[in-house]
N, C-alpha and C positions, 0 to 999 in steps of 0.2 A: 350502696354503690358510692365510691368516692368521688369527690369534683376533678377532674383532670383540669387543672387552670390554666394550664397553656394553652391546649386545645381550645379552651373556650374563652380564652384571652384573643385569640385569634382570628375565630370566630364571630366573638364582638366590634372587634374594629374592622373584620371584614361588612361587617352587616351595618354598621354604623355609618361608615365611608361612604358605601355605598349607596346607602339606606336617604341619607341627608342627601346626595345629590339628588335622588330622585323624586324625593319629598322636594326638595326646592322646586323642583321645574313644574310640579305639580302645583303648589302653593304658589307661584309665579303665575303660572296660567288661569288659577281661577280666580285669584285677586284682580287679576285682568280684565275677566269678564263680568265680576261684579263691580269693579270702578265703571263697566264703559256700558252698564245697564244691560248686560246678558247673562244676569246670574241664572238664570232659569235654563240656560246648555249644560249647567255642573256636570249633570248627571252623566251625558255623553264624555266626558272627561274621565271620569270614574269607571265609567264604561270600558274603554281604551285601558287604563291604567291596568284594572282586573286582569281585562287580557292577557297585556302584556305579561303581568305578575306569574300567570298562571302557565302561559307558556314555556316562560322562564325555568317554574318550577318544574315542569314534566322534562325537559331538556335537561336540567339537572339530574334527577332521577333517572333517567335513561340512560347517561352516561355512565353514574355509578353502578348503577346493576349491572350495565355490560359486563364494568372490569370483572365483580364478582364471578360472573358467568364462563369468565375467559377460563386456558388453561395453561402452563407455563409450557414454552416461555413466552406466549403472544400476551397474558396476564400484563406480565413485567412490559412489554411492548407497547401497548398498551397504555398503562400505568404511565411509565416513562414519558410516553410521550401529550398526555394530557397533562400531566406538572409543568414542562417544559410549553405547551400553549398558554397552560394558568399563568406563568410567570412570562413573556410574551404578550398577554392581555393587560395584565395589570400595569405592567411597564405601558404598553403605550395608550391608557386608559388615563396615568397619573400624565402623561404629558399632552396628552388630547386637554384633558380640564386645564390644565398651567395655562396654554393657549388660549383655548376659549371662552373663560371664565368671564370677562369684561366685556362679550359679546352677547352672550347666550340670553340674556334675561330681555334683549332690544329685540334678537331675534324670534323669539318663542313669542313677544307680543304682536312682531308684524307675521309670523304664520299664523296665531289666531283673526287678526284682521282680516285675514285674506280667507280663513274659512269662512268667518260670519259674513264675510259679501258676496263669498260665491254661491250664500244658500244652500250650500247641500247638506244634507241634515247629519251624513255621520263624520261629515269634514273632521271635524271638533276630536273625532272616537280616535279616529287614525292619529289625527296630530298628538294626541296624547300617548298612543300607542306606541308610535314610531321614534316619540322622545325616550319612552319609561325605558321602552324592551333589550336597547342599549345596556343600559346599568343592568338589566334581568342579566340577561344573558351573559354580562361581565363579571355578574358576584356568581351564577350558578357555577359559570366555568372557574373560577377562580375557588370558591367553597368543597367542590370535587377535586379540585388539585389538592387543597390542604386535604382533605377526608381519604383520600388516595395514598396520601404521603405517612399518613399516621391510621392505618385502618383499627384497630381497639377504642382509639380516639374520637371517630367520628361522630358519635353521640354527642360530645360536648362541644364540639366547633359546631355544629346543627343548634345545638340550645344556647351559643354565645351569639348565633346570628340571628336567630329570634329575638331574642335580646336587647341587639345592636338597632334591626329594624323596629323593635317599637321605641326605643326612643327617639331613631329617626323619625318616626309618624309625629311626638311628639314637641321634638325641634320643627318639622316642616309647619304643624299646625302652629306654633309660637309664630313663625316667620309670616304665617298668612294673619296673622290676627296684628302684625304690626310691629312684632320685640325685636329689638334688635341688639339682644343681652349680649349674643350669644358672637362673637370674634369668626366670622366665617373663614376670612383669611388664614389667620391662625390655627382654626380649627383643619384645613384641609392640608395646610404644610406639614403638620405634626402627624397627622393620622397616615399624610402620604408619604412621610419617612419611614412610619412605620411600616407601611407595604411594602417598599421596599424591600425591606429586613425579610419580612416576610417571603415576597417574593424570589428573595437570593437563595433563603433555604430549598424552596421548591424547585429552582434551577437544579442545585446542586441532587438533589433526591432524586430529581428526575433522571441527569447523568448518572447516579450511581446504579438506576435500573436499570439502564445499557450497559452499563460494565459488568454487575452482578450476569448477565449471560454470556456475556463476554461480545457482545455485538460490537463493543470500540476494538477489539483483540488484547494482547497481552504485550504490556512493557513496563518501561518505568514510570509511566502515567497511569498506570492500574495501581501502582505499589501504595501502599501505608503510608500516608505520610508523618504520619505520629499516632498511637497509642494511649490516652489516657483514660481510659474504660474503671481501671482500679482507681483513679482520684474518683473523677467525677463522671460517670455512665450516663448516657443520655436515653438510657432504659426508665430512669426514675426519680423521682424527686425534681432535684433543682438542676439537673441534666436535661429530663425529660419535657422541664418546662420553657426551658433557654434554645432546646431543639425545636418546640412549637412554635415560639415567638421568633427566633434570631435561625432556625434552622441551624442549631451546633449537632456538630458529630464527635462523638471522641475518638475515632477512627475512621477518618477520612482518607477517602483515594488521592492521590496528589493531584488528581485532575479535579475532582469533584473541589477540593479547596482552594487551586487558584481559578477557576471559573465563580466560584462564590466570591471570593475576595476582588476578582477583577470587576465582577456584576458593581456589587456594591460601591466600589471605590470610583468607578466610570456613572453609573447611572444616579447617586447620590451628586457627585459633581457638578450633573447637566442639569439635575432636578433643585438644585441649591441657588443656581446661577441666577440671578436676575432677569428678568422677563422685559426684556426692551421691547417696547410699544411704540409705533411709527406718532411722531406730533406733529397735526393738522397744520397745510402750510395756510397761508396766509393769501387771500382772495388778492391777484393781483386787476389792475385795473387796464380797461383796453387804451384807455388813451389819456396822455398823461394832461393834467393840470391845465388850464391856462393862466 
């Protein structure tokens, strides 16, 4: 069986992306608890996380067998419209983190605080829970988008996000042990560029499932908008792997390709902008001098 490397170029940076935020929050939380002398909760932590992991997983897999299950045209229905949530999720998943990034590491220490003082013993499970099942639930629905988009493929986007998540475990573990090799900043702008790319294929795939039964109707938004199948086919090769990474078609609907090019051109924009952060006023004083 041969490597499909887009699929599983895909795959990887989906798993990876992902993989790393939720290793951080993990690795954040229990550095936490062993600085402040509550190493011995880990386990509830781990606890939570499992969970979450595992639900994640079964929500994945149930989605995709559906589609399997369906029959056309609710397949395509279906189909369609789980791309179209994938790319919808990731989108505002990459600007949920833009935002809260300079927050999140302040907050996850004052909700472990507040479990360890309110004494309840699975406080710790949930909070763990309620942080991880986020990102679960974000890379499941998003991993069935691409494995939807590309079904011969899915095999190898499944073994690049394996992949992705263990060397997320293995960055989250560096970050709890104290490295700080590794350019977090950089590492999230680059991977979250590349979602989007991602992401825009999957929009576009998704519309073309509507069109293909014709549920948009028939016009000049249905039409061809160019032909290049005889240069470069996105069946195979270096077609098939520039469709997995960048979502290319070489026969695109004219709708499917300004909806892709508007995605990216608008949403690369927003997500490129600079992140203005409100600066701390200055304590004024009730009464002035004498």
């Amino acid at each position: 069986m041969s490597v499909d490397l887009g699929s599983f170029t895909t795959g990887l940076l989906t798993g990876l992306r992902e993989g790393v935020e939720a290793a951080l929050i993990v690795s954040i939380v229990l550095a936490y608890l062993a600085r402040t002398g509550h190493g011995g909760q880990a386990g509830r932590i781990w606890l939570g996380t499992g969970a979450a992991a595992a639900l994640s997983l079964v929500v994945g897999i149930a989605i995709y067998t559906s589609v399997g299950a369906l029959e056309e045209p609710y397949e395509q229905i279906f189909e369609g419209t789980t791309l179209l949530v994938a790319a919808g999720v990731v989108t505002w998943m990459l600007f949920w983190m833009r935002r809260q990034a300079a927050s999140v590491k302040g907050e996850l220490q004052a909700a472990v605080d507040r479990a360890v003082a309110s004494g309840a013993s699975w406080g710790l499970a949930v909070l763990a829970f309620m942080a991880v099942i986020r990102e679960g639930l974000e890379t499941s629905i998003f991993l069935v988008g691409q494995a939807t988009s590309a079904r011969a493929e899915a095999l190898w986007i499944l073994v690049g996000a394996v992949v992705g998540l263990a060397i997320a475990v293995l960055i989250g573990y560096g970050f709890y042990r104290g490295s700080r090799r590794l350019n977090l900043a950089a590492f999230f702008r680059w991977t979250g560029i590349a979602l989007v790319f991602i992401a825009a294929g999957l929009l576009s795939h998704g519309i073309g499932e509507f069109i293909e039964i014709g549920a948009l109707g028939s016009g000049p938004w249905t039409a061809t908008a160019f032909d290049i199948r005889s240069l470069l086919s996105d069946e195979t090769g270096v077609g098939a792997f520039l469709r997995a990474i960048l979502g290319y078609s070489a026969a695109p609907a004219i709708l499917t390709l300004v909806a892709h090019v508007a995605y990216l051109v608008t949403v690369l924009a927003l997500y490129l902008r600079p992140v203005h952060r409100p600066t701390p006023t200055a304590p004024t004083t009730a009464a002035a001098r004498p």
